[in-house]
Wavefront OBJ file of the C-alpha trace (Angstrom):
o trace
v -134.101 37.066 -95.508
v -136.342 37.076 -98.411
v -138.417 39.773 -96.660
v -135.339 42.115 -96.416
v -134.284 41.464 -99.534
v -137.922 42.385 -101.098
v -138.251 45.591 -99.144
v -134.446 46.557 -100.737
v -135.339 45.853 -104.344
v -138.553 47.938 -103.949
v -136.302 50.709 -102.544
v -134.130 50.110 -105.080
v -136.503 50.914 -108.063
v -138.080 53.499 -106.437
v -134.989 55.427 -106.277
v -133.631 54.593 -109.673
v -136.552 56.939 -110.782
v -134.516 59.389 -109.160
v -131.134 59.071 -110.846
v -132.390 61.009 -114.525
v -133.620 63.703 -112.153
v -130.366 64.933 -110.757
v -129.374 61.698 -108.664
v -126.635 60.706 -111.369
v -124.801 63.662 -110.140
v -123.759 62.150 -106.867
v -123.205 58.426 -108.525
v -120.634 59.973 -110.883
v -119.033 62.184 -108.156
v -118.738 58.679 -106.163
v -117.641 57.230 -109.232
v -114.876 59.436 -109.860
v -113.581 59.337 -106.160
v -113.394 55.695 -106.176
v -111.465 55.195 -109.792
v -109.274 58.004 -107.863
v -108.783 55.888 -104.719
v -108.208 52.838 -106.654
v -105.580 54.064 -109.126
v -103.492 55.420 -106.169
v -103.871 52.223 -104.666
v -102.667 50.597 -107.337
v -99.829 52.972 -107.830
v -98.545 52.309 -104.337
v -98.392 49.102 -104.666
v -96.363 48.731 -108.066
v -94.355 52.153 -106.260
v -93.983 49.560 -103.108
v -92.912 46.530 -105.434
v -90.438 48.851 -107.091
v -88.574 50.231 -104.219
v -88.605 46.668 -102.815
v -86.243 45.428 -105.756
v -84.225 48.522 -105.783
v -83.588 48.703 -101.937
v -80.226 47.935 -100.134
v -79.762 45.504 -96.968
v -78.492 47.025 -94.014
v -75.696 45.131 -93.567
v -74.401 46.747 -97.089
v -75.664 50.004 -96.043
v -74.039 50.234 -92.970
v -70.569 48.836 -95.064
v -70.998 52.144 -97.778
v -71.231 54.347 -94.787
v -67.601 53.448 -92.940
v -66.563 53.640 -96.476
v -67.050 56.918 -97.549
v -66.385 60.610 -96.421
v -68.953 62.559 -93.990
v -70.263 65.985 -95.964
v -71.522 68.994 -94.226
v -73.200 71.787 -95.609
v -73.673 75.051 -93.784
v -76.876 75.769 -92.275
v -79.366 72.700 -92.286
v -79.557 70.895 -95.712
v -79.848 67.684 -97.233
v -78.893 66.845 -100.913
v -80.443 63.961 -102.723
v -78.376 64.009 -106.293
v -77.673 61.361 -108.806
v -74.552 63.805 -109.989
v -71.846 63.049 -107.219
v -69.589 66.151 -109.175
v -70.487 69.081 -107.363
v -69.065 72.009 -105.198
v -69.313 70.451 -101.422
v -67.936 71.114 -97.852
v -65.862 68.411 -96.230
v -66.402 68.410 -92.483
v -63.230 67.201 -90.621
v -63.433 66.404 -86.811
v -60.623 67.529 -84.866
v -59.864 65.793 -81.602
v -61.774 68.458 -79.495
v -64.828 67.685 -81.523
v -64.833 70.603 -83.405
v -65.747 70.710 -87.359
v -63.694 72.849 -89.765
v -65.528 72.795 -93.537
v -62.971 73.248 -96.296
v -64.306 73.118 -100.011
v -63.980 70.467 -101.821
v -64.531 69.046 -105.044
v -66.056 65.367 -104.429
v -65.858 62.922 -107.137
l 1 2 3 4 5 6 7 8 9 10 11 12 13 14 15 16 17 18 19 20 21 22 23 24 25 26 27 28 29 30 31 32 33 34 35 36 37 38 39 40 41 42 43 44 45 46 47 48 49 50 51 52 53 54 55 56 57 58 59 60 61 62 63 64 65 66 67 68 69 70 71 72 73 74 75 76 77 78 79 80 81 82 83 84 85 86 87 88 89 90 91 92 93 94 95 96 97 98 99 100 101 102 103 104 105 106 107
């Protein structure tokens, strides 16, 4: 053990010569990666903590859905808005399974 650790050290100040000669170039590039790494680690975590406290069971989920309306939008879309008053298309189902879309103005 001590051997191994002797043989490290000596390797270990023979290449801190090397740093002033262009090895600090790769130690700061290293550097830099890992405060990267680090700060979006961090970030998901408080991110993950966040959305924990803000998230809604199932159960209630699953209640808001039979509750409210079904919206359609022509073509393939999906609309993620904190402003419920905009211009929309109500799907209806008829009893053959087809959808008419009539505008609407949801609230």
């Amino acid at each position: 053990m001590r051997l191994s650790l002797a043989v490290d050290l000596i390797f270990l100040a023979a290449n801190l010569l090397k740093i002033f000669e262009g090895g600090w170039l790769p130690l700061a590039v290293g550097a830099s990666l890992m405060l990267v790494m680090l700060t979006w680690r961090q970030g998901t975590r408080i991110l993950a903590a966040i959305s924990k406290t803000h998230e809604v069971r199932l159960v209630d989920f699953i209640a808001m859905m039979t509750k409210s309306s079904i919206t359609c939008a022509s073509g393939t879309a999906v609309f993620m808005t904190g402003t419920p008053m905009r211009r929309r298309r109500r799907c209806c189902t008829t009893s053959t399974q087809t959808r008419f879309c009539t505008n609407t103005i949801s609230s």
